[in-house]
C-alpha positions as a printed NumPy array, in Angstrom:
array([[ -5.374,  20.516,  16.346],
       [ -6.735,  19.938,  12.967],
       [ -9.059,  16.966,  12.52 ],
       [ -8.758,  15.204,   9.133],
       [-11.385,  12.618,   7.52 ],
       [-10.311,   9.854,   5.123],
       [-13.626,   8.246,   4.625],
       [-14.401,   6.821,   1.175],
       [-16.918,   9.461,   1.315],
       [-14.213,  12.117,   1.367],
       [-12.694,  10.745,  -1.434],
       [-12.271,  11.58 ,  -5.304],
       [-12.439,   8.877,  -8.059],
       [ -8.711,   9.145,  -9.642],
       [ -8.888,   7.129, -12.867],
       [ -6.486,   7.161, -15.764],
       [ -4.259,   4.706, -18.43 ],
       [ -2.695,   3.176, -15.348],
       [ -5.308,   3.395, -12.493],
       [ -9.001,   2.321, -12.36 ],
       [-11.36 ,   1.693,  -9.506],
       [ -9.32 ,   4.374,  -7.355],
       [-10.004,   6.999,  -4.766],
       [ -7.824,   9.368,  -3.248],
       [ -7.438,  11.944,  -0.585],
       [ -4.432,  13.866,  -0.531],
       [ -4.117,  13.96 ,   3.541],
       [ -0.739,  15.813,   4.549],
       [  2.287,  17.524,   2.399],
       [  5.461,  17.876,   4.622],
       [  8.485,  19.507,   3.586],
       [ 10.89 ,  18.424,   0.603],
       [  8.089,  17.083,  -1.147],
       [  6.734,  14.277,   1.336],
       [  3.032,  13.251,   0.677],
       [  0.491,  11.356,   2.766],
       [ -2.331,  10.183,   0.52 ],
       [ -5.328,   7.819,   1.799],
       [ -5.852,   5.552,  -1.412],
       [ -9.322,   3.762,  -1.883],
       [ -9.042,   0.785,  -3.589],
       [-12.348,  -0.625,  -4.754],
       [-13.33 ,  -4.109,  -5.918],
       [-10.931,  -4.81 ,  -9.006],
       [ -8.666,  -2.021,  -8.851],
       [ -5.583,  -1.474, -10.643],
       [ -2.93 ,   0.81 ,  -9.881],
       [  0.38 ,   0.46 , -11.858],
       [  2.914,   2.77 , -10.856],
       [  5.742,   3.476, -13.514],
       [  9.41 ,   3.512, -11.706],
       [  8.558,   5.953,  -8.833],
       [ 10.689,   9.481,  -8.611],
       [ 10.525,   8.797,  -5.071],
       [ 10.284,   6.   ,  -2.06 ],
       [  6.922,   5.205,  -1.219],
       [  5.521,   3.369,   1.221],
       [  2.12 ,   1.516,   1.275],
       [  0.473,   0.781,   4.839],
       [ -3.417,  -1.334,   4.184],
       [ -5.489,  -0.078,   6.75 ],
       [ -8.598,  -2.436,   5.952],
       [ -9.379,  -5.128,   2.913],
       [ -6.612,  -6.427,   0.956],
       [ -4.098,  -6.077,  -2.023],
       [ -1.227,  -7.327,  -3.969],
       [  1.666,  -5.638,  -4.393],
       [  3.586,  -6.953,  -7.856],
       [  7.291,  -5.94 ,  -8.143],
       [  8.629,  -4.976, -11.303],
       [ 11.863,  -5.581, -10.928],
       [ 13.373,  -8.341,  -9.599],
       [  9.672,  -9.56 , -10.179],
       [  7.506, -11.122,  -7.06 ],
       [  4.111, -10.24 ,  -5.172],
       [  3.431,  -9.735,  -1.613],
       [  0.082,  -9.915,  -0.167],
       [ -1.071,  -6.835,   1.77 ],
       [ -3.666,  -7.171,   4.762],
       [ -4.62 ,  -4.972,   7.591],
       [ -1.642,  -3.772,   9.385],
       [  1.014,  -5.092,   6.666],
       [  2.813,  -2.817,   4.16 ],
       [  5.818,  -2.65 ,   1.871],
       [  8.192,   0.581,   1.126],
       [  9.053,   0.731,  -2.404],
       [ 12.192,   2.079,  -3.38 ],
       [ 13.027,   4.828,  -5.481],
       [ 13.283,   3.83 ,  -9.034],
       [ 11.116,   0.798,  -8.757],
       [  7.66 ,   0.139, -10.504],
       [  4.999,  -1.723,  -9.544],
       [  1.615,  -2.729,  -9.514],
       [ -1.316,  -2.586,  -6.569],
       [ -4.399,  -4.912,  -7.079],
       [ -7.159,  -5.479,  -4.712],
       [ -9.948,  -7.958,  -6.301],
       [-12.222,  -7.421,  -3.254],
       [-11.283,  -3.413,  -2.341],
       [ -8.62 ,  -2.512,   0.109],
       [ -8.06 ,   1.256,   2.114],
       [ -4.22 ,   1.793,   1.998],
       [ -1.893,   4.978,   3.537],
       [  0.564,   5.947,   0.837],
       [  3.604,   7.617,   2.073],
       [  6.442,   9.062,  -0.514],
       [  9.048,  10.738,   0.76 ],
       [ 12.457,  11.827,  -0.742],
       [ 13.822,   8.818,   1.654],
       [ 11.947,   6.466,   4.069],
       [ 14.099,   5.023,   6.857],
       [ 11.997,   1.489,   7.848],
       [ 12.763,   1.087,  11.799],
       [ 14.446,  -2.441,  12.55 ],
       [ 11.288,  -3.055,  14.947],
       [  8.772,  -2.764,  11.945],
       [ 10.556,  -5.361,   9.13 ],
       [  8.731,  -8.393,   9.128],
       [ 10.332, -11.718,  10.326],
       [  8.843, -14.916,  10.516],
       [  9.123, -15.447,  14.239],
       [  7.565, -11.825,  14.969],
       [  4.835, -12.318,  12.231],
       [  3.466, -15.909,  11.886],
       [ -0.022, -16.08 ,  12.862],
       [ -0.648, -12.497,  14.224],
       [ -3.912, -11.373,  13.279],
       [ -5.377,  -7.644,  12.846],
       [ -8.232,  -6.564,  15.927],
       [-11.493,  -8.367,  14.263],
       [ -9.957, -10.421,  11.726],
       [-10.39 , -13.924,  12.684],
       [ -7.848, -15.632,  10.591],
       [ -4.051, -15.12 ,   9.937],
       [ -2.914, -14.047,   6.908],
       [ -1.567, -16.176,   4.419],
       [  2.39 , -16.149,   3.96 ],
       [  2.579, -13.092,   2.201],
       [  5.69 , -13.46 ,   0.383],
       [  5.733, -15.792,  -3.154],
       [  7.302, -15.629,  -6.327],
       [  4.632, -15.181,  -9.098],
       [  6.713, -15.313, -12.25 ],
       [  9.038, -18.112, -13.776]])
């Protein structure tokens, strides 16, 4: 057993061009190039991710984020215990205005199981442990 620690104290500021505000542990490496990265995300970061050379998938842990799509363009809110995969090919950007913790996954190919896609009968008004209020409905369109 190896015990691993993705505290914000463990982390490394990552900033560049297309990040700011962001620290990152790398936390696993699996075969074929599969990556398991703990991402902090402080108060007004910015993480813009050109068209990705692999799928990724984004899992928020604590805080919160918004996930902007490229291409066809919309947002969906992340909160604790919500996340998107985004496909190979596809950019994007990750904002958190008031800090968010966030799993990133990336993986060659990322097969969501039918018992994890949200639906609207499995998802309205379940809350996170501690959170006292539902989450807003976290899919909108943002441009015209």
């Amino acid at each position: 057993m190896k015990v691993i620690h993705f505290t914000e104290g463990a982390a490394e500021l990552f900033e560049s061009s297309q990040v700011t505000l962001t620290k990152f542990i790398p936390l696993l490496q699996g075969t074929a190039d599969t990556y398991v990265t703990c991402l902090h995300l402080l108060p007004g970061a910015s993480l813009v991710e050109l068209p990705t050379a692999q799928e990724c998938a984004l899992l928020i842990v604590s805080g919160s984020a918004t996930l902007l799509n490229q291409e066809p363009r919309f947002s969906v809110d992340l909160y604790p215990g919500v996340g998107v995969v985004v496909e190979e090919g596809d950019g994007y950007v990750l904002q958190s205005p008031e800090g968010a913790i966030a799993i990133a996954v990336n993986a060659e190919r990322l097969n969501v199981s039918k018992e994890a896609v949200s639906k609207p009968h499995r998802v309205m008004g379940q809350i996170w442990p501690g959170d006292t209020a539902a989450a807003p409905n976290n899919i909108h369109h943002i441009f015209k």
